[in-house]
DRENKE-499393 format. One record per residue (C-alpha): residue number from 1; residue in one letter; chain; x, y, z. Coordinates in pm, 1 decimal, decimal comma. Example, Ala and Ser with C-alpha at 12.3 -4.5 7.8 and 13.67 -1.06 7.14 Angstrom:
REM DRENKE-499393
   n res chain       c1       c2       c3
   1   A     A   1230,0   -450,0    780,0
   2   S     A   1367,0   -106,0    714,0
***
This chain:
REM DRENKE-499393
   n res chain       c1       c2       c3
   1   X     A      0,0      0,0      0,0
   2   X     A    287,5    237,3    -55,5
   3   X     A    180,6    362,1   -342,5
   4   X     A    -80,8    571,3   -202,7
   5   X     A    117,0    765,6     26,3
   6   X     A    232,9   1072,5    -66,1
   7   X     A    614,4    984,3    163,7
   8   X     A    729,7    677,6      5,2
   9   X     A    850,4    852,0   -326,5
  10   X     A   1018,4   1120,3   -189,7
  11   X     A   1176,3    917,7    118,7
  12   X     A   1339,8    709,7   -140,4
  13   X     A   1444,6   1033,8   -392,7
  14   X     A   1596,8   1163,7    -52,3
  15   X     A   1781,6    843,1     28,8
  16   X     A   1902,7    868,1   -359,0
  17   X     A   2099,3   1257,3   -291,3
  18   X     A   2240,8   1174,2     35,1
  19   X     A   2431,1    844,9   -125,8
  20   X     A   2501,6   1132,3   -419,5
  21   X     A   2600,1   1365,2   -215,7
  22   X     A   2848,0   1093,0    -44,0
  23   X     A   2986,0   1038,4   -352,5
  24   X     A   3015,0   1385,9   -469,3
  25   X     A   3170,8   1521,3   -155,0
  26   X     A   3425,9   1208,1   -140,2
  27   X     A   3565,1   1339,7   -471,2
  28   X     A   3554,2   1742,4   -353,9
  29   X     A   3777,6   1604,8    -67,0
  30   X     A   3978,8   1425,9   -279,8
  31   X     A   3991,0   1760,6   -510,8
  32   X     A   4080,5   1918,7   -209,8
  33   X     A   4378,4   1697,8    -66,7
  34   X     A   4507,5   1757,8   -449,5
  35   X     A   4466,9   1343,2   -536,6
  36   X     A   4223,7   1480,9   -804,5
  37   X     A   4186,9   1759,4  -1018,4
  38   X     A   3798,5   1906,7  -1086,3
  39   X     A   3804,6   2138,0  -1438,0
  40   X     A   3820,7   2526,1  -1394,9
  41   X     A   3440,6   2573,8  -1467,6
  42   X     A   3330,3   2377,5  -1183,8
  43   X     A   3539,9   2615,6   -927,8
  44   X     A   3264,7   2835,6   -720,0
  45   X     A   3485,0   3124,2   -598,5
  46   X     A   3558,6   3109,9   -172,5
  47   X     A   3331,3   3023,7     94,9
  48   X     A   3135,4   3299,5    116,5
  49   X     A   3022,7   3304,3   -265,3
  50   X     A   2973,4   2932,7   -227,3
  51   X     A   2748,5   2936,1    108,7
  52   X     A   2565,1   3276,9    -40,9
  53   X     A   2532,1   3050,6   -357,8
  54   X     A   2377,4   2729,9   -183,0
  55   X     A   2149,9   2913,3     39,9
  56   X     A   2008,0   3121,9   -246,1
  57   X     A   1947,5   2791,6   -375,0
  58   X     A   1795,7   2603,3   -120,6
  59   X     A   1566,9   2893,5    -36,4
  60   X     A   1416,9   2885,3   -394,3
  61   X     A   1378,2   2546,1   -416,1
  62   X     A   1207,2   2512,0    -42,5
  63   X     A    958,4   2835,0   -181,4
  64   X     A    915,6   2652,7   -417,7
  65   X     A    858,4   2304,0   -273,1
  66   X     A    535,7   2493,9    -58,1
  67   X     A    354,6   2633,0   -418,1
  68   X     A    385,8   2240,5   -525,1
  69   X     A    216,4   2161,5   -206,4
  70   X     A    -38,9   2450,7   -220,3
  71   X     A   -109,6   2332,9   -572,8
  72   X     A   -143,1   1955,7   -455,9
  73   X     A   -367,7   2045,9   -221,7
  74   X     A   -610,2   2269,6   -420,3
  75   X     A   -629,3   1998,5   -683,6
  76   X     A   -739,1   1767,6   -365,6
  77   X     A   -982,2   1979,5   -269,4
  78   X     A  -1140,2   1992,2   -577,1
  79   X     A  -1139,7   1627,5   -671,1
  80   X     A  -1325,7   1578,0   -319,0
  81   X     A  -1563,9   1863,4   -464,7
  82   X     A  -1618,1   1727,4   -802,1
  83   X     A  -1520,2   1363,8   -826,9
  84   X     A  -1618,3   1296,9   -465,9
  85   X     A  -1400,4   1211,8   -183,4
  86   X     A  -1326,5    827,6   -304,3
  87   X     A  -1155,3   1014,4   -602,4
  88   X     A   -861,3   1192,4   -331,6
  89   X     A   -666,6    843,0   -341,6
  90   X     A   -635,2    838,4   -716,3
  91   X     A   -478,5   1162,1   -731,6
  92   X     A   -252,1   1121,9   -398,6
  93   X     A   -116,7    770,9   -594,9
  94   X     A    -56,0    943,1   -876,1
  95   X     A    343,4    875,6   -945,6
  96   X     A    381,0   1221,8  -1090,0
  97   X     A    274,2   1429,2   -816,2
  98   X     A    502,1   1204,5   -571,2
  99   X     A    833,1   1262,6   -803,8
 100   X     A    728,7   1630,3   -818,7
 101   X     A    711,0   1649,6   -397,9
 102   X     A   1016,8   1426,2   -403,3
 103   X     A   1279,2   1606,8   -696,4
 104   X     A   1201,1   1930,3   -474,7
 105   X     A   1238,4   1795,3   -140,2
 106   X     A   1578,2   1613,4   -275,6
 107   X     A   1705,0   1909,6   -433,6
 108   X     A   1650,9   2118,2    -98,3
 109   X     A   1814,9   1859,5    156,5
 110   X     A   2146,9   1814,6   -107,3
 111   X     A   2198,1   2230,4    -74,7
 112   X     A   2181,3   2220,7    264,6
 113   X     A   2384,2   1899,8    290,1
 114   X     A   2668,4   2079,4     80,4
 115   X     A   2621,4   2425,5    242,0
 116   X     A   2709,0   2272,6    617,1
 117   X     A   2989,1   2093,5    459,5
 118   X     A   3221,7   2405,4    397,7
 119   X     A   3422,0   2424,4    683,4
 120   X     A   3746,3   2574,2    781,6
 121   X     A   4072,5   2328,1    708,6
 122   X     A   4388,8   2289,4    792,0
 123   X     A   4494,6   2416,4    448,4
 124   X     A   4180,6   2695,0    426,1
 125   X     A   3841,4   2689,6    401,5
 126   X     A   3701,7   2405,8    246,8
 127   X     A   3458,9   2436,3    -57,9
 128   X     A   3256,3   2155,9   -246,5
 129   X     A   3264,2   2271,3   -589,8
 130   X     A   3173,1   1979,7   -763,0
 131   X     A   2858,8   1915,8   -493,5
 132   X     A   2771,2   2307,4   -583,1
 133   X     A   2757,1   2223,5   -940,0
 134   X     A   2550,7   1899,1   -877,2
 135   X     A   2346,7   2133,8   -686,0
 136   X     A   2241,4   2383,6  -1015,5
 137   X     A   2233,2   2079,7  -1188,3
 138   X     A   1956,7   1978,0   -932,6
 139   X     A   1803,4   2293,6   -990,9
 140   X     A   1796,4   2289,3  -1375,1
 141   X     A   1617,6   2001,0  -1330,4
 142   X     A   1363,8   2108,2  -1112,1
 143   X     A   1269,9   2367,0  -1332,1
 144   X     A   1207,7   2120,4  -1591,2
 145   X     A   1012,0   1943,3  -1314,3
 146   X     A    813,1   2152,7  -1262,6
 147   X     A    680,0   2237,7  -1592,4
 148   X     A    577,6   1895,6  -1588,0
 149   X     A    371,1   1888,7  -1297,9
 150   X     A    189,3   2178,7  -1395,9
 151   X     A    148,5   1986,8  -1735,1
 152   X     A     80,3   1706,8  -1566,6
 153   X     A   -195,9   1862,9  -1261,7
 154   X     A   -360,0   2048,4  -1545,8
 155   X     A   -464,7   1713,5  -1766,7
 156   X     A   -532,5   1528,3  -1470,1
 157   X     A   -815,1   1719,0  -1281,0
 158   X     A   -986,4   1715,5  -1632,6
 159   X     A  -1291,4   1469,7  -1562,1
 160   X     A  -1244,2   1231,5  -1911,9
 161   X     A   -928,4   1164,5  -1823,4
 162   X     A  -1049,3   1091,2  -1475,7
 163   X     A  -1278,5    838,3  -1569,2
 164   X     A  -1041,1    735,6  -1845,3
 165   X     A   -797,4    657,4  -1569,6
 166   X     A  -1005,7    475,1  -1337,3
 167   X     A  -1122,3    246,1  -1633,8
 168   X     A   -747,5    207,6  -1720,1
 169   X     A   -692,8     87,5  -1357,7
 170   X     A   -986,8   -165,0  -1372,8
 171   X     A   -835,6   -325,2  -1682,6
 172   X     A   -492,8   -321,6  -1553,1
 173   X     A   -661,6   -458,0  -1237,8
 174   X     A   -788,6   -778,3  -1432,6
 175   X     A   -517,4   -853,1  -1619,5
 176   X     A   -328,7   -909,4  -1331,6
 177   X     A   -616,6  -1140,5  -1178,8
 178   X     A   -581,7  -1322,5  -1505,3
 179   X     A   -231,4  -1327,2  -1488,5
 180   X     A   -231,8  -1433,7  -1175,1
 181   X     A   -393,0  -1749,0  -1214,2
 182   X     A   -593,6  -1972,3   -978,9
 183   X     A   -487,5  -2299,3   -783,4
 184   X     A   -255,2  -2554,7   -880,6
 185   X     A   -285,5  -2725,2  -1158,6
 186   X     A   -406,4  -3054,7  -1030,7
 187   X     A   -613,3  -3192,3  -1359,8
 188   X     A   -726,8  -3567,5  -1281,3
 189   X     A   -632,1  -3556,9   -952,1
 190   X     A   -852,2  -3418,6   -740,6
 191   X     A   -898,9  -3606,4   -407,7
 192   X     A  -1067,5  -3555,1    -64,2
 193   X     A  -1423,5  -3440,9    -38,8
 194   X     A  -1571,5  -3259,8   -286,4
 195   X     A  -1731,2  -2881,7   -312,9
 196   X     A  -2094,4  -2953,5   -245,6
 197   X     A  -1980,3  -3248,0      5,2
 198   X     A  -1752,2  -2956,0    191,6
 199   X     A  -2011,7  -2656,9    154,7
 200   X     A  -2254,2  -2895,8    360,5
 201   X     A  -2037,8  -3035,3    613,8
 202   X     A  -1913,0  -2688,2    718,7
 203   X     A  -2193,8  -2517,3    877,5
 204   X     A  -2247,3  -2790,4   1096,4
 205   X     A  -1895,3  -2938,5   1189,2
 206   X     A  -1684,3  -2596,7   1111,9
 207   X     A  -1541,3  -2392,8   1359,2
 208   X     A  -1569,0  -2012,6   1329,2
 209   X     A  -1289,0  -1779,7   1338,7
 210   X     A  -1326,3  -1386,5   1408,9
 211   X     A  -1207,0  -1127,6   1273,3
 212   X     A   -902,0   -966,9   1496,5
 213   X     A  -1021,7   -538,6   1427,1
 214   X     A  -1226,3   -392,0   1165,7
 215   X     A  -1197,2   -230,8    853,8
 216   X     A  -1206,6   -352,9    507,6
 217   X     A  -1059,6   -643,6    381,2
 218   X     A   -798,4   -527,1    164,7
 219   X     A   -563,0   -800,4     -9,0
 220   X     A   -613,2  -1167,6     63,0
 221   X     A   -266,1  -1426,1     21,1
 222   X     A   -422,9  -1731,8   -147,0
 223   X     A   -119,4  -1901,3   -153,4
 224   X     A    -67,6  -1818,0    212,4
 225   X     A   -401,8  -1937,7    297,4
 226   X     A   -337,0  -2261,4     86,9
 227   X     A    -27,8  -2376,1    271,5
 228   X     A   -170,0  -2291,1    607,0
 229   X     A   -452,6  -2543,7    528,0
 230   X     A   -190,0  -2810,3    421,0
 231   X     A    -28,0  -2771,3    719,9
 232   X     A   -332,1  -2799,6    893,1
 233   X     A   -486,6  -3064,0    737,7
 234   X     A   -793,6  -2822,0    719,2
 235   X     A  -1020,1  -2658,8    457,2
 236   X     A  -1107,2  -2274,0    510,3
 237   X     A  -1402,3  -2113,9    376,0
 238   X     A  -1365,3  -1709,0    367,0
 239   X     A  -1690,3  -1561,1    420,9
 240   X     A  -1550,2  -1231,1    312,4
 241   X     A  -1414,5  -1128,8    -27,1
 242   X     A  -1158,8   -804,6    -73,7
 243   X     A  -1395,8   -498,5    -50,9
 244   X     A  -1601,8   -601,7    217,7
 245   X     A  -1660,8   -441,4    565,8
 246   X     A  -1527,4   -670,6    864,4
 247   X     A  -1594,3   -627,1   1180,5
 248   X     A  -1436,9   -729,4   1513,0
 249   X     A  -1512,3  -1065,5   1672,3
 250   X     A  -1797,9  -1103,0   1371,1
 251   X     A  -1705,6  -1454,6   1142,0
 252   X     A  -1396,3  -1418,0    913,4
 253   X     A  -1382,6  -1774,9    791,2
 254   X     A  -1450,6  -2112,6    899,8
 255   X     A  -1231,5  -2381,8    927,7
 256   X     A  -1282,6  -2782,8    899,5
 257   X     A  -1203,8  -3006,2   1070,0
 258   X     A  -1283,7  -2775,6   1420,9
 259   X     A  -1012,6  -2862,3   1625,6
 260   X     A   -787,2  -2716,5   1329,8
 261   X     A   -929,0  -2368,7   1412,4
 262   X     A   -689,0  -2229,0   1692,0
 263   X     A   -346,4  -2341,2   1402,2
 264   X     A   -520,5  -2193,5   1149,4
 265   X     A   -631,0  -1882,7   1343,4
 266   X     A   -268,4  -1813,7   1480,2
 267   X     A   -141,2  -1782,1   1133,9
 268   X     A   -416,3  -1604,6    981,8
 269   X     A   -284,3  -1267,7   1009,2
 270   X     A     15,6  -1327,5    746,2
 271   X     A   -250,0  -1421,7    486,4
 272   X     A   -496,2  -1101,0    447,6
 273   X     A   -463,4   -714,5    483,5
 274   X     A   -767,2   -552,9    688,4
 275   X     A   -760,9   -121,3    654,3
 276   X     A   -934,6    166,0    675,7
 277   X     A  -1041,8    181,5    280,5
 278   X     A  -1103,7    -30,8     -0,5
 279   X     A   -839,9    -97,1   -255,7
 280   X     A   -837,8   -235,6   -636,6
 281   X     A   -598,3   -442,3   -600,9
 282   X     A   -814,2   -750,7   -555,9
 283   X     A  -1154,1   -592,6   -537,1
 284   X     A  -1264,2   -496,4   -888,3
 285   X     A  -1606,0   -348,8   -836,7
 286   X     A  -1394,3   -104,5   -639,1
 287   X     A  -1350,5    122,2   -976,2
 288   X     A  -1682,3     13,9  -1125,8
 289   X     A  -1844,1    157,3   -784,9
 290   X     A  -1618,5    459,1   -852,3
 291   X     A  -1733,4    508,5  -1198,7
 292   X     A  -2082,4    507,3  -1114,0
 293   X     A  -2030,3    776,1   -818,3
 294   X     A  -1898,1   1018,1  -1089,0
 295   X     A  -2203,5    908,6  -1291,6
 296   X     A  -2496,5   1025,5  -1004,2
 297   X     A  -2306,1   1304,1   -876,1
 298   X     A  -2314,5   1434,5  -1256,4
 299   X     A  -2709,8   1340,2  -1286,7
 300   X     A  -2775,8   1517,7   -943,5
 301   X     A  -2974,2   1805,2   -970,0
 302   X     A  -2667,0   2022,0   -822,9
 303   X     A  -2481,8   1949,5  -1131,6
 304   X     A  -2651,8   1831,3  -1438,5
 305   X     A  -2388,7   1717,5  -1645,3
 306   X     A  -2560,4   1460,0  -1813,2
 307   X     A  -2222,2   1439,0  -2087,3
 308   X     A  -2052,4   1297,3  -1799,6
 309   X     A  -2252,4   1059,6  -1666,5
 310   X     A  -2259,5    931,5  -2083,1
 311   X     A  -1917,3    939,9  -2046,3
 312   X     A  -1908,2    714,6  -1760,5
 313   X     A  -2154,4    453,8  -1922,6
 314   X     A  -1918,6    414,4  -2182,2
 315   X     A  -1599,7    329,3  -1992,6
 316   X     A  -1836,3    117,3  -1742,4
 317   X     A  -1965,5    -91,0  -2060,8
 318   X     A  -1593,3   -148,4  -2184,9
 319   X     A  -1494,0   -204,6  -1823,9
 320   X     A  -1805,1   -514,3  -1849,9
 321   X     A  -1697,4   -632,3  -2157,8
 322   X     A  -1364,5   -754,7  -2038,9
 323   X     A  -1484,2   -915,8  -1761,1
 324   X     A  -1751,9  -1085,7  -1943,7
 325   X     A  -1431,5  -1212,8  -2187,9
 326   X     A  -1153,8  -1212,3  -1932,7
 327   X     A  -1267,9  -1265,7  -1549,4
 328   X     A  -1321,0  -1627,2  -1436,6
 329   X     A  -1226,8  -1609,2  -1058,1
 330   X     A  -1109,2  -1887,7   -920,2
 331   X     A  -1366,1  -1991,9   -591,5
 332   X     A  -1175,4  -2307,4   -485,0
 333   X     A   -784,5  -2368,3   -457,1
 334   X     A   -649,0  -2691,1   -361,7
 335   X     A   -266,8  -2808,4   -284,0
 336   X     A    -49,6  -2981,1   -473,6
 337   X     A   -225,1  -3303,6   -383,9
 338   X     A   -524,4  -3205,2   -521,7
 339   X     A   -726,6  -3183,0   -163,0
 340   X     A   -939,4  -2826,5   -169,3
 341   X     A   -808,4  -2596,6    118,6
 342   X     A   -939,6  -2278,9     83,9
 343   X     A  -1326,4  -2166,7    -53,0
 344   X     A  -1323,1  -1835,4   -175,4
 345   X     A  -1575,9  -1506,6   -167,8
 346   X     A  -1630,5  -1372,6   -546,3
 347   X     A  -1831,4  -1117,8   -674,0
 348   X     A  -2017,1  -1316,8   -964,7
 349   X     A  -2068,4  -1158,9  -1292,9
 350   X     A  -2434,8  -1053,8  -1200,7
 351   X     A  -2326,1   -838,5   -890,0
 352   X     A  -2093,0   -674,4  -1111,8
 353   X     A  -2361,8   -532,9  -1385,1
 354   X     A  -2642,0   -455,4  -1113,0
 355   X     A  -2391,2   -244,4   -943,4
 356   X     A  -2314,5    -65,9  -1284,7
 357   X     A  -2636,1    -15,2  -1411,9
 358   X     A  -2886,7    -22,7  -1101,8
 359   X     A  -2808,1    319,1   -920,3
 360   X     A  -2727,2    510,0  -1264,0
 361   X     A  -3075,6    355,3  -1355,8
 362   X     A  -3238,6    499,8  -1038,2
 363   X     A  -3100,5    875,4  -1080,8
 364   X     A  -3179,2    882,8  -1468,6
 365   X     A  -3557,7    882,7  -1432,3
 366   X     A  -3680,2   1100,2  -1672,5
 367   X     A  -3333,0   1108,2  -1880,2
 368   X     A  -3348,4    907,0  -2239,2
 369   X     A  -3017,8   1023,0  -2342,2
 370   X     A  -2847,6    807,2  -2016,1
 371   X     A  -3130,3    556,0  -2007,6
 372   X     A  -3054,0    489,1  -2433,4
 373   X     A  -2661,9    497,8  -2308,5
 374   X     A  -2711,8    226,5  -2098,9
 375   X     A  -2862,4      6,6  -2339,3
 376   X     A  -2635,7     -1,7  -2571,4
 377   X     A  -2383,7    -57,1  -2316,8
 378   X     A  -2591,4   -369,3  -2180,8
 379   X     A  -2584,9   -489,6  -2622,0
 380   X     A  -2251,5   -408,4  -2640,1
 381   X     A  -2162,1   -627,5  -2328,2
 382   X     A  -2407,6   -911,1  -2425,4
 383   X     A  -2187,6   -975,2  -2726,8
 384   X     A  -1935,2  -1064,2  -2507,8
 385   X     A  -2110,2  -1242,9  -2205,4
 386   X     A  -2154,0  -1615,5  -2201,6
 387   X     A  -2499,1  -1759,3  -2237,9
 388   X     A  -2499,5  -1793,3  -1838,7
 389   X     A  -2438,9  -1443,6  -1845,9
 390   X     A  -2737,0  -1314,7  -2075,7
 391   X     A  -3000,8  -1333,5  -1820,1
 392   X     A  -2905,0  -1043,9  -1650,1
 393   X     A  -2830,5   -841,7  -1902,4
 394   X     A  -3167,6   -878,0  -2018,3
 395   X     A  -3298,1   -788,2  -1687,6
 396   X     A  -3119,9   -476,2  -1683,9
 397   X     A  -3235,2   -402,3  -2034,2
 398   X     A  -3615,1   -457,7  -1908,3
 399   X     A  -3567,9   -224,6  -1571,9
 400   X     A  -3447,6     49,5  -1827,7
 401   X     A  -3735,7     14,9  -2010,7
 402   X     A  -4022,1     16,8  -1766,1
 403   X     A  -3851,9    332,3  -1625,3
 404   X     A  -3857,9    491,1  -1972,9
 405   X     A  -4224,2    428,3  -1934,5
 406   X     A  -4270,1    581,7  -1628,8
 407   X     A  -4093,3    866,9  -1607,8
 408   X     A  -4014,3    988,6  -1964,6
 409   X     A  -4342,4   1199,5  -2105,6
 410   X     A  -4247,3   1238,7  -2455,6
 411   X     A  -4355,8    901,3  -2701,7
 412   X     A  -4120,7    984,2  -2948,4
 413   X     A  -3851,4    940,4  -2671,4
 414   X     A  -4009,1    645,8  -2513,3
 415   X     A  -3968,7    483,2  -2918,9
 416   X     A  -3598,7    558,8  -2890,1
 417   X     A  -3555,8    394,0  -2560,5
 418   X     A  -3804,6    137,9  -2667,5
 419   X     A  -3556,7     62,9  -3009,5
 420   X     A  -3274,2     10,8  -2825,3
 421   X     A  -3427,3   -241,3  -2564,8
 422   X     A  -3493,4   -413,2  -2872,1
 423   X     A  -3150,6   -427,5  -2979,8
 424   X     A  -3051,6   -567,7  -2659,3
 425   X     A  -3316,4   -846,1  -2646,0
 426   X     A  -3255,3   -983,0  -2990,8
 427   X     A  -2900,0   -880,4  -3095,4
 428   X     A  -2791,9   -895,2  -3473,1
 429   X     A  -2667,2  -1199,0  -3597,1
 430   X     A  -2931,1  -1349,2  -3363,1
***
């Protein structure tokens, strides 16, 4: 979870100078003691040109360092304003902003790290002249910097490329769950009791393990969770998946055989992150929930920006698409012996289109420009969806249109709304 704090970047850009500046003022040393020689335009006059020089310097780049800041925050504030405040970790993950803070924040501890080093020496005052030129080297590239960043601040705040980016994290997001694979490959031979024979026996003969504190289940370790059943002997059955809400000393999982429970509890906490927000990491209606915030805040009456909300349908139907082509979670993962240890939580491809298209639905009354949106979202997806999958979609299709009914006045309207329902229900080729 590093990435979403604004430190980690410029902790490690700071770590980066001070080993530079090591290096740097090992070789002005060496200049000094006359074992090397620097060239003539590197020389920075005495000690008082070079400390008036570095603190000039440092007290640019540290003026400069609090407009970044005042600009990071305003762009915060507005994102909470606009994009609503699930939007504020987006931006304070954002890579650029962090090698912004950090280039400035580097660039201000090297100055003063080579200002305190001129010192009076046994053979005068001692001046780092290479370090000083590092130093408006530093500073040449902060400028540079930050033209970037306000580049960079400017494009992102813009709301199409906020959505754009969200949707561009979703795909990223399932990709890697593809990626990542399911259990081990144990084709043919599968042993111990099966799913159904498991699913039963665990009510009755499993033993429940809480939940240490509360939060939101962040990141689950299936691998973890997989060897601490084999060294168990046990089978556990989360009755959470990432996204959802814990609570302390409410059920976590349960664990069979019972007397398994206390192992398998003790070792628990290595395999799953609990925290104070939800994370996309493993919990992909995470951005389709954040998607569809942007969407009603647009419809509200406050704003009225029905473009957006359009725009929002548009990345949510390609974000449904790939998981309709892509996403085939993996519910039960057994160990290399083929014995199942671990029954997971998933979101199933149903949850994931009500939650797209059921609150959007309920804040368009009276819209046919979002309601006509969504259906051709829903066709679009349909092509891709399984025949499993076509129920719901259908469903969806049919809400749409009995709130077309109800709420919009004008017939011709209702027609166009009515069309592409059709479209839906019987797709070409079909």
């Amino acid at each position: 979870m590093l990435r979403t704090n604004l430190w980690a970047v410029p902790t490690l850009e700071v770590l980066l100078v001070v080993l530079l500046f090591a290096g740097t003022y090992a070789l002005d040393r060496a200049a000094y003691n006359g074992d090397v020689s620097l060239p003539s335009w590197m020389i920075s006059g005495n000690a008082d040109a070079a400390r008036q020089t570095l603190t000039a310097m440092a007290a640019a780049v540290i003026t400069v360092v609090g407009v970044v800041f005042s600009i990071t925050i305003v762009t915060l504030t507005l994102a909470s304003t606009q994009f609503g405040p699930r939007m504020l970790r987006n931006f304070i993950r954002d890579r650029g902003t962090q090698f912004t803070l950090g280039t400035f924040v580097a660039t201000f501890v090297y100055a003063i790290l080579a200002l305190v080093s001129i010192s009076p020496s046994s053979h005068g005052d001692f001046v780092p002249h290479l370090s000083i030129t590092v130093t408006l080297g530093l500073v040449v590239l902060d400028l540079a910097v930050l033209i970037f960043f306000i580049h960079h601040i400017a494009k992102s705040i813009q709301l199409p490329q906020v959505i754009a980016s969200i949707a561009g994290d979703l795909s990223k997001a399932i990709d890697a769950q593809v990626a990542s694979g399911g259990s081990v490959d144990v084709a043919g031979r599968e042993r111990g009791l099966s799913l159904r024979e498991l699913l039963s026996r665990l009510p009755e003969s499993g033993s429940v393990i809480t939940a240490t504190k509360s939060g939101y289940l962040q990141f689950v370790r299936y691998d973890t969770l997989v060897g601490i059943g084999t060294g168990t002997s046990a089978v556990i059955r989360l009755l959470h998946r990432p996204g959802h809400f814990v609570v302390e000393g409410h059920p976590l999982a349960i664990v069979l055989p019972a007397d398994a429970a206390p192992d398998v509890a003790r070792s628990l906490e290595r395999a799953h992150v609990i925290g104070p927000h939800r994370t996309l990491t493993q919990d992909l209606a995470f951005a389709i929930d954040q998607l569809v915030e942007i969407a009603i805040r647009a419809l509200s009456p406050a704003v009225n920006d029905t473009f957006t909300a359009l725009t929002c349908i548009d990345w949510i139907g390609d974000s449904l698409c790939k998981i309709a082509l892509h996403w085939n979670p993996t519910t039960v993962h057994r160990d290399g012996g083929g014995y199942i240890r671990v029954i997971t939580a998933e979101l199933s491809f149903d949850r994931f289109v009500q939650r797209a298209f059921e609150k959007i639905r309920q804040a368009s009354a009276g819209m046919p420009a979002v309601m006509i949106r969504q259906l051709e979202a829903l066709a679009k997806i349909r092509e891709f969806a399984a025949e499993e999958q076509q129920s719901v979609l259908v469903d969806q299709a049919a809400m749409i249109l009995r709130a077309s009914r109800a709420s919009v006045p004008e017939e011709a309207d209702r027609a166009d709304v009515q069309r592409r329902y059709d479209a839906v229900v019987v797709p070409a080729g079909r």
